[in-house]
N, CA, C and O atoms as CSV, one atom per row, in Angstrom:
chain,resi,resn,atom,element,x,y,z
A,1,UNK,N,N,83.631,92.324,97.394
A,1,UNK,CA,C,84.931,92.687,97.947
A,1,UNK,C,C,84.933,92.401,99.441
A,1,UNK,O,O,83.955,92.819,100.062
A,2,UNK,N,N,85.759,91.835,100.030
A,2,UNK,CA,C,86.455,91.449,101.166
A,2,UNK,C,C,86.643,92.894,101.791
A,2,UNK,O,O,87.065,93.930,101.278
A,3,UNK,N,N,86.074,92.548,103.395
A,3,UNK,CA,C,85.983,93.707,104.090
A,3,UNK,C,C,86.935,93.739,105.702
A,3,UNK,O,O,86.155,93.285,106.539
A,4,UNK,N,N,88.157,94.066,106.324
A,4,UNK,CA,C,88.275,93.382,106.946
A,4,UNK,C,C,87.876,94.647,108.164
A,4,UNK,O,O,87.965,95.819,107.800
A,5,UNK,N,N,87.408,94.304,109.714
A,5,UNK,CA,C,87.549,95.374,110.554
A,5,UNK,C,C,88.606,95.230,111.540
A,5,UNK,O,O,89.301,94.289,111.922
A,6,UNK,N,N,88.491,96.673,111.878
A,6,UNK,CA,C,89.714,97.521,112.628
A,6,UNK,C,C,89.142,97.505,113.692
A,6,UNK,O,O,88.009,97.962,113.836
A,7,UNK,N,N,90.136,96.738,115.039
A,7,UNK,CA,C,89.720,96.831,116.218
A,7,UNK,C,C,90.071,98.019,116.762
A,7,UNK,O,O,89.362,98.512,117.639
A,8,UNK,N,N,91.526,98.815,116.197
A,8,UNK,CA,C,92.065,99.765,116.875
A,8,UNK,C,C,92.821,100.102,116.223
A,8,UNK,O,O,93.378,99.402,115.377
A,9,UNK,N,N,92.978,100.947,116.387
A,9,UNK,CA,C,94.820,102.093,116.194
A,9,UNK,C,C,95.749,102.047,117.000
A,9,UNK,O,O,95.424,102.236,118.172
A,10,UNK,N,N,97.162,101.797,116.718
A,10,UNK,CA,C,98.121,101.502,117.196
A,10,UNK,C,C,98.719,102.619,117.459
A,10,UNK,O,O,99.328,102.936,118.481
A,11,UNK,N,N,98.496,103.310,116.345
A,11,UNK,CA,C,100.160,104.458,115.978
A,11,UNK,C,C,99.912,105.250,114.768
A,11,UNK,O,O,99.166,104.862,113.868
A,12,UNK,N,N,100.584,106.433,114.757
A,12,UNK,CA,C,100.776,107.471,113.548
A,12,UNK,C,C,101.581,107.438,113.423
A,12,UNK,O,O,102.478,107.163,114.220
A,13,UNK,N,N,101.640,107.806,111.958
A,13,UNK,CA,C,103.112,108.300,111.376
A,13,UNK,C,C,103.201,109.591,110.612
A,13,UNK,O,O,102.621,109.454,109.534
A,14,UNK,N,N,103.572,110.471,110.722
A,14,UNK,CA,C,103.434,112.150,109.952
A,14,UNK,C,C,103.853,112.433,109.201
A,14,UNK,O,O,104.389,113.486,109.548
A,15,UNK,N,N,104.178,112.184,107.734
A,15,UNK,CA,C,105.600,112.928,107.194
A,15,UNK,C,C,104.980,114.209,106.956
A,15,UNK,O,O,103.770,113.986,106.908
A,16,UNK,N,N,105.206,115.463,106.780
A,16,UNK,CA,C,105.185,116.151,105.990
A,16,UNK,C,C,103.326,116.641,106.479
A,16,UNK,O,O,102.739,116.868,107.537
A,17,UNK,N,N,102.933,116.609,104.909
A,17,UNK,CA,C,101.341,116.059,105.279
A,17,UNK,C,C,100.631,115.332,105.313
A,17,UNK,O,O,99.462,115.579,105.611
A,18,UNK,N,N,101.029,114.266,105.047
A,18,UNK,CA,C,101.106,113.252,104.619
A,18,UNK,C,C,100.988,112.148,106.450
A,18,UNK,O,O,101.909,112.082,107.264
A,19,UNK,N,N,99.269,111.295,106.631
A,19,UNK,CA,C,99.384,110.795,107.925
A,19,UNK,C,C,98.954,109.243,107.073
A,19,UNK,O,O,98.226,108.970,106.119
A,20,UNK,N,N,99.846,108.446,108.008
A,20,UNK,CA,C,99.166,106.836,107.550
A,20,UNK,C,C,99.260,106.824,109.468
A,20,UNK,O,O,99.879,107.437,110.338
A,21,UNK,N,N,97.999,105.477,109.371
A,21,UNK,CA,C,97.680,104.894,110.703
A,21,UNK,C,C,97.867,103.709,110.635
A,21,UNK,O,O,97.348,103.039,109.742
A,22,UNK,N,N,98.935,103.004,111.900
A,22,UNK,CA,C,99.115,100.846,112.241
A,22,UNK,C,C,97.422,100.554,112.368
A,22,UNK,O,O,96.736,101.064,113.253
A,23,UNK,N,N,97.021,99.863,111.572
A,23,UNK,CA,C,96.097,99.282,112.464
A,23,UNK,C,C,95.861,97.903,112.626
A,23,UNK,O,O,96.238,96.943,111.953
A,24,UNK,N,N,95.181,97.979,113.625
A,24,UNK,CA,C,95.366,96.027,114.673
A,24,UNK,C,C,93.862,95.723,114.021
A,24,UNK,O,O,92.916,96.469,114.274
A,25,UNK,N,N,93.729,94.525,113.137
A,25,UNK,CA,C,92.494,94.102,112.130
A,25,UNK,C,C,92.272,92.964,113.525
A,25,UNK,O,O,93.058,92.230,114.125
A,26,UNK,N,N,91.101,93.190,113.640
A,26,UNK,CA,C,89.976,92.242,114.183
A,26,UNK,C,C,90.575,90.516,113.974
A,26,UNK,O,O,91.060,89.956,112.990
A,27,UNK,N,N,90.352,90.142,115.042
A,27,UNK,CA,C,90.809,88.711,114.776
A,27,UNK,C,C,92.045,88.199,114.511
A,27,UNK,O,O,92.241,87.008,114.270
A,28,UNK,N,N,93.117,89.270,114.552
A,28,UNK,CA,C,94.726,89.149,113.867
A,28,UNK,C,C,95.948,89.360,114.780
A,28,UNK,O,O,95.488,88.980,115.857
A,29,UNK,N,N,96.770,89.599,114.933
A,29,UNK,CA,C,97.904,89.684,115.955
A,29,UNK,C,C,98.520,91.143,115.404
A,29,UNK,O,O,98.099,91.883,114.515
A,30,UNK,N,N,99.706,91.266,116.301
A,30,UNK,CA,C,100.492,92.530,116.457
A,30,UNK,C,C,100.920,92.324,114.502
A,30,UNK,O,O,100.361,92.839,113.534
A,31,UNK,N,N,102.001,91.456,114.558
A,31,UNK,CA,C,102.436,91.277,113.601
A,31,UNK,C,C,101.744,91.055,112.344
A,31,UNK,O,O,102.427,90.774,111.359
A,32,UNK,N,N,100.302,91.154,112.226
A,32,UNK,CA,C,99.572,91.111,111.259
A,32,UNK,C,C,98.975,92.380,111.153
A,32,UNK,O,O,97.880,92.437,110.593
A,33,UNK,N,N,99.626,93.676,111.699
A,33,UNK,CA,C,99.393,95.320,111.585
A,33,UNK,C,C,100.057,95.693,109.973
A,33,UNK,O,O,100.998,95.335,109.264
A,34,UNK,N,N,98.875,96.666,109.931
A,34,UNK,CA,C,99.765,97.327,108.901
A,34,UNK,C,C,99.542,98.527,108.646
A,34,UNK,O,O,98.622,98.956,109.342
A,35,UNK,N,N,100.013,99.342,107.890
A,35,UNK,CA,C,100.027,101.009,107.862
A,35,UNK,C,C,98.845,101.515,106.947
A,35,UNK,O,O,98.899,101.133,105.778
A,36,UNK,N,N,98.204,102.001,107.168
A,36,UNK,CA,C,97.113,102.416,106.265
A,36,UNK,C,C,97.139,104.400,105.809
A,36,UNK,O,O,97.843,105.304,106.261
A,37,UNK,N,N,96.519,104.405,105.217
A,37,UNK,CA,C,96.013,106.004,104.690
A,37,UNK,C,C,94.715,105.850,105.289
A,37,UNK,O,O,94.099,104.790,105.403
A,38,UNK,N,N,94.293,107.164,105.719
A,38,UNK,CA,C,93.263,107.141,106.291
A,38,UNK,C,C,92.077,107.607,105.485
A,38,UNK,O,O,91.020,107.917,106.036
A,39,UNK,N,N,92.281,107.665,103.953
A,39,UNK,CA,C,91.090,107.582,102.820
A,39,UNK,C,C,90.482,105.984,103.196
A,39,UNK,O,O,89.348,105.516,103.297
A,40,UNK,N,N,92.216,105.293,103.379
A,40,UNK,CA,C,91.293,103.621,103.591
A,40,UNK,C,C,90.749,103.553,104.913
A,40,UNK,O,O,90.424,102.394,105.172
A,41,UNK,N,N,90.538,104.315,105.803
A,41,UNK,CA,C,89.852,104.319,106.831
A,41,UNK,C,C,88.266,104.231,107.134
A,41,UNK,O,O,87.502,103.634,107.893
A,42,UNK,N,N,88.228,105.106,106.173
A,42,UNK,CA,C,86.866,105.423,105.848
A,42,UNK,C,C,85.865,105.153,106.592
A,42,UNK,O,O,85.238,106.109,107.049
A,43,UNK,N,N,85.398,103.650,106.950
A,43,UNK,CA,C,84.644,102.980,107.517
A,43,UNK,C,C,85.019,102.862,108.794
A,43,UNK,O,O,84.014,102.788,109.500
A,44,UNK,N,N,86.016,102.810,109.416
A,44,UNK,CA,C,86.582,103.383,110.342
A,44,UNK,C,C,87.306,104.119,111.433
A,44,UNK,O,O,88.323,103.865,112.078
A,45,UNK,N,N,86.257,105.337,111.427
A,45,UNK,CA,C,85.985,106.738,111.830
A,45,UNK,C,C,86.195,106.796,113.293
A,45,UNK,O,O,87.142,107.394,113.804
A,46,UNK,N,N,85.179,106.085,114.028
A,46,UNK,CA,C,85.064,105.628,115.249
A,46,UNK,C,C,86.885,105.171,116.078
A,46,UNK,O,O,87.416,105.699,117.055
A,47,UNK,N,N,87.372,104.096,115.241
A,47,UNK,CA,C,88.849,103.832,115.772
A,47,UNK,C,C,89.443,105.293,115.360
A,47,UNK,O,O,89.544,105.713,116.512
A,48,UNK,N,N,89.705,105.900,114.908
A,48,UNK,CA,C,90.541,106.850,114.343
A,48,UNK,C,C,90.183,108.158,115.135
A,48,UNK,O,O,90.984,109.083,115.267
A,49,UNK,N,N,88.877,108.157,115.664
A,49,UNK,CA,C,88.557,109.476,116.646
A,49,UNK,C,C,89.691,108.792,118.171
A,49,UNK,O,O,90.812,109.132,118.549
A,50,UNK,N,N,88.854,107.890,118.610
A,50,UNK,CA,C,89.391,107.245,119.792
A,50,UNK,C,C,90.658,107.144,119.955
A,50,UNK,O,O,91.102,107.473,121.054
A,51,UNK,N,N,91.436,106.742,119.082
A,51,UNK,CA,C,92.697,107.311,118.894
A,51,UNK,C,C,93.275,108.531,119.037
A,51,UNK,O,O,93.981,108.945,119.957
A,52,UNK,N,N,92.870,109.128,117.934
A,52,UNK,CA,C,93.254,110.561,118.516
A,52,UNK,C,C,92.863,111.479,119.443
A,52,UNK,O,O,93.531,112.476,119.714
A,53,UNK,N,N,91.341,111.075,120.178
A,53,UNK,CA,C,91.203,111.749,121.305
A,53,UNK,C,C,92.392,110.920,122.270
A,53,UNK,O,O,93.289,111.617,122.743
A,54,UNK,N,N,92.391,109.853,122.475
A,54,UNK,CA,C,93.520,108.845,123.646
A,54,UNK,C,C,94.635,109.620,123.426
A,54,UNK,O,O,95.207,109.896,124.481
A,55,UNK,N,N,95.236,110.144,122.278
A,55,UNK,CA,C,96.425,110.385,121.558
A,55,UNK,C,C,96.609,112.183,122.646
A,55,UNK,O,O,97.698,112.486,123.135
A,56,UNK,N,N,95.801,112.770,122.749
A,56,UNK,CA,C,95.835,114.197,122.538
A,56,UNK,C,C,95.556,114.037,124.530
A,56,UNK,O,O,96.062,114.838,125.316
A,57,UNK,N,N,94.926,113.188,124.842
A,57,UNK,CA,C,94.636,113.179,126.360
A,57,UNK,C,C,95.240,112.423,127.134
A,57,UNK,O,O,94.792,112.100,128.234
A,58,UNK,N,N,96.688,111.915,126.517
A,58,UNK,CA,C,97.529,110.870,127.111
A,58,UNK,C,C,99.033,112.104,127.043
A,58,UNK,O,O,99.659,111.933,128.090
A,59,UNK,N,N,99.602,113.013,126.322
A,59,UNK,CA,C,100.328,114.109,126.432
A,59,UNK,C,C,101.859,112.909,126.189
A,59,UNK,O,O,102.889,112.805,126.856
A,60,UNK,N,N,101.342,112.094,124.831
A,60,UNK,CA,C,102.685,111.388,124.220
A,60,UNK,C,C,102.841,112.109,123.104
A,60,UNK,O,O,102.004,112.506,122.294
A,61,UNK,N,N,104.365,112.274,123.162
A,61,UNK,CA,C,105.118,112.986,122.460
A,61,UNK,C,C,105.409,112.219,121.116
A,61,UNK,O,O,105.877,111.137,121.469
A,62,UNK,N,N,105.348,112.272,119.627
A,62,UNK,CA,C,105.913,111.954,118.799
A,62,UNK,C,C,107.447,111.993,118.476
A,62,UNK,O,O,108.055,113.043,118.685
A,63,UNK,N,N,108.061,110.963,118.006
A,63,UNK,CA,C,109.122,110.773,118.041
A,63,UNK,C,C,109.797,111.053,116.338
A,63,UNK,O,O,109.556,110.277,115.413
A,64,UNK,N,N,110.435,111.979,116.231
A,64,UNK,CA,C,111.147,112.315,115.045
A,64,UNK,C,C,112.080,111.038,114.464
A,64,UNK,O,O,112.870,110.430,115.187
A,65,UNK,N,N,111.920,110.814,113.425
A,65,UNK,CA,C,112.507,109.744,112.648
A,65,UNK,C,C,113.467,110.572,111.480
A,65,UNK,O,O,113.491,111.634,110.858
A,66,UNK,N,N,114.238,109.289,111.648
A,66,UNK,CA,C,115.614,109.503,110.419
A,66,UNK,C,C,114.932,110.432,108.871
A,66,UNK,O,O,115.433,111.420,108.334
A,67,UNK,N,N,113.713,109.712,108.489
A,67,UNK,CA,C,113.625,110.577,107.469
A,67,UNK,C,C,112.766,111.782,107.671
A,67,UNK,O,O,112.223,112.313,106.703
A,68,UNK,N,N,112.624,112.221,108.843
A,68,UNK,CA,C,111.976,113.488,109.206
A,68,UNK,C,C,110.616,113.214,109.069
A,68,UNK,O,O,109.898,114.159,108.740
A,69,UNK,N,N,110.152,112.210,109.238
A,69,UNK,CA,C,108.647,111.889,109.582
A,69,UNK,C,C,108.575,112.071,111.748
A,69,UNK,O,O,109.560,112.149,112.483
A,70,UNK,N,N,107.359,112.080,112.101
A,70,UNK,CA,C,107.069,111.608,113.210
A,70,UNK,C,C,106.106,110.479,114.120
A,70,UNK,O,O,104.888,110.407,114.280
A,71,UNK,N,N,106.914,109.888,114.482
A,71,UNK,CA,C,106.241,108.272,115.139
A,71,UNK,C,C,105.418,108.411,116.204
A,71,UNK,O,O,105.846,108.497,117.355
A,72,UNK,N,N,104.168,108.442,115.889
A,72,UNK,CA,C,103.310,108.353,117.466
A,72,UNK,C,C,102.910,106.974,118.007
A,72,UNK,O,O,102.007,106.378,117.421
A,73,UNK,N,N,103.500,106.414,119.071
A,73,UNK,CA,C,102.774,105.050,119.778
A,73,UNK,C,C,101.202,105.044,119.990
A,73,UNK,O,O,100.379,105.839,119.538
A,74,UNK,N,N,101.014,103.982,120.762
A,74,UNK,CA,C,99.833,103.525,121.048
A,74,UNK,C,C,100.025,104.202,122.303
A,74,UNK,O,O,101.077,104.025,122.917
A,75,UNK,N,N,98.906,105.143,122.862
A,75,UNK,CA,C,98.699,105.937,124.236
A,75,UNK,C,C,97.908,105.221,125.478
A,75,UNK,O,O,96.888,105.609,126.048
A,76,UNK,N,N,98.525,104.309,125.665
A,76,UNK,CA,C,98.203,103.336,126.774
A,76,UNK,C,C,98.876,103.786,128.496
A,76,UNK,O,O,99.994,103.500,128.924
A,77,UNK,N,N,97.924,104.449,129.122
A,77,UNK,CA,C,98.364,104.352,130.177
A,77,UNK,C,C,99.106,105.408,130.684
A,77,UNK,O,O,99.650,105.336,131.787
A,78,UNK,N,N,99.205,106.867,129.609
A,78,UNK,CA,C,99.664,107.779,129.762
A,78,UNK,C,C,98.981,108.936,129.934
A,78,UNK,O,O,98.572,109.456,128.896
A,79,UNK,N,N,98.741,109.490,130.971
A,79,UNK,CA,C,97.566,110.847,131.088
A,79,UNK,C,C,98.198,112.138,131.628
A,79,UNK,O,O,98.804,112.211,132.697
A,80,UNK,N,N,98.051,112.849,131.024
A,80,UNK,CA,C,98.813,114.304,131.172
A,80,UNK,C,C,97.919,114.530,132.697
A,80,UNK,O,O,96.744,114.307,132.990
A,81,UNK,N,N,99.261,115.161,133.598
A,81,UNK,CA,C,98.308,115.934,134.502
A,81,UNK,C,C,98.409,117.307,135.200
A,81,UNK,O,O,97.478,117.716,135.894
């Protein structure tokens, strides 16, 4: 089986309880992101901490969506102070 790696995390999405993560695959472009469950993460633990520590130490707000999910960006450059 074909393995591909995750350079990074882009973004969350929340519904409910329910979390999938964008992620940016090694070697690929923006537009070659895609939404994952983070069972398929598995192997990558490491992107998914870094993320959410960046996520929690950057003080970006999730953005409520039409179907009552919430959109978290990529935390670039944003530091609570």
């Amino acid at each position: 089986m074909e393995q591909w790696k995750v350079e990074k995390i882009v973004s969350k999405l929340v519904h409910g309880e329910a979390i999938s993560y964008k992620v940016r695959w090694e070697g690929y472009e923006a537009e070659d992101d895609t939404w994952e469950d983070p069972t398929a993460l598995e192997q990558a633990q490491e992107a998914v901490r870094a993320y959410e520590e960046a996520l929690g130490h950057s003080g970006l707000r999730g953005r409520r969506q039409a179907d009552g999910s919430t959109f978290y960006g990529e935390p670039r450059g944003r530091l609570r102070r």
